[in-house]
C-alpha positions, 0 to 999 in steps of 0.5 A: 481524468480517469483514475486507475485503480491497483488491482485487489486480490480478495483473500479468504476471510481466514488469511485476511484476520490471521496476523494481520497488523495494522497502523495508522497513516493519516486522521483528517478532520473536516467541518461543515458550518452549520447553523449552530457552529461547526460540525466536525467528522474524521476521516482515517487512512489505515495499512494493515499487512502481516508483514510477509507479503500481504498488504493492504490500505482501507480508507474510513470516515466517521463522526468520532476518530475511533470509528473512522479507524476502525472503519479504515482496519476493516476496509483495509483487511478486506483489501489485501493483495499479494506482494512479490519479494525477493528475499528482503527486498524487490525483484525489479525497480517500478513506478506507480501513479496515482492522480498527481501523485508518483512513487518509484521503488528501487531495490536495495542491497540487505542492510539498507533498510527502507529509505522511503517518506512516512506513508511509504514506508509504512506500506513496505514494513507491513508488505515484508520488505526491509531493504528498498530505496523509494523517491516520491514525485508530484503531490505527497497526500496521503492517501494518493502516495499510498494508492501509488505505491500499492499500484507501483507493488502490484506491477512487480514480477519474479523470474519465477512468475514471468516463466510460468506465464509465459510457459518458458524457461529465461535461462534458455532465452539467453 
């Protein structure tokens, strides 16, 4: 089975260190038995965003779990992509997948708030978004819930984006 990859839009270095916040989704440790006994390394799954439209998730392992986060920032700030708002939520319903792993997004009228699972809703609040309704479907790893959303908010499209690649106006469509 082939995995899909979201698509990354590779931002200057300057956009991707200016405001960016970020937060941990997941620390996981793993043994491998050793002569000795066992010997344990973390692995880290990190959101970074600045909370206005850009987003991103990085992935770090390490032999200690504050080098396995910084190594997660790092890689998530080097990742960011644009995600497309309207006002405080999303222009459309979508659902994005990864591995066995299903996310919808459903736009959400203001003061909802974001209803959405832990690593979900911590894409959204650091992409911008306040009001959204999500369900999530299949396995809830972590680290295949987030790909799934980021592949769900990569899909989303404004009025505004569709007629200017299309070289048409919608009003006139109708």
């Amino acid at each position: 089975m082939v995995k899909k990859q979201y698509p990354i839009v590779y931002l200057d270095e300057a956009l991707a260190l200016d405001g960016v916040e970020d937060d941990i989704v997941a620390i996981n440790r793993s043994a491998a038995v050793v002569k000795g006994g066992r010997r344990f390394s973390f692995s880290a799954l990190a959101v970074v965003g600045n909370r206005d439209g850009y987003v991103g998730i990085g992935y770090g392992k390490a032999k200690e779990v504050p080098s396995a986060v910084e190594k997660s920032i790092k890689n998530g700030r080097r990742r960011l992509m644009r995600v497309e708002r309207v006002g405080t939520t999303i222009p459309h319903q979508v659902e994005g997948v990864f591995c066995s792993s299903r996310v919808r997004l459903i736009p959400a009228s203001p003061g909802t708030g974001i209803i959405a699972g832990k690593a979900v809703r911590k894409i959204l609040e650091l992409a911008g978004i306040r009001d959204i309704l999500t369900k999530n479907y299949g396995s809830t790893n972590a680290l295949n819930v987030t790909k799934a959303t980021l592949t769900a908010l990569s899909q989303l499209r404004t009025k505004e984006t569709i007629e200017r690649l299309r070289g048409v106006s919608l009003d006139q469509a109708e």
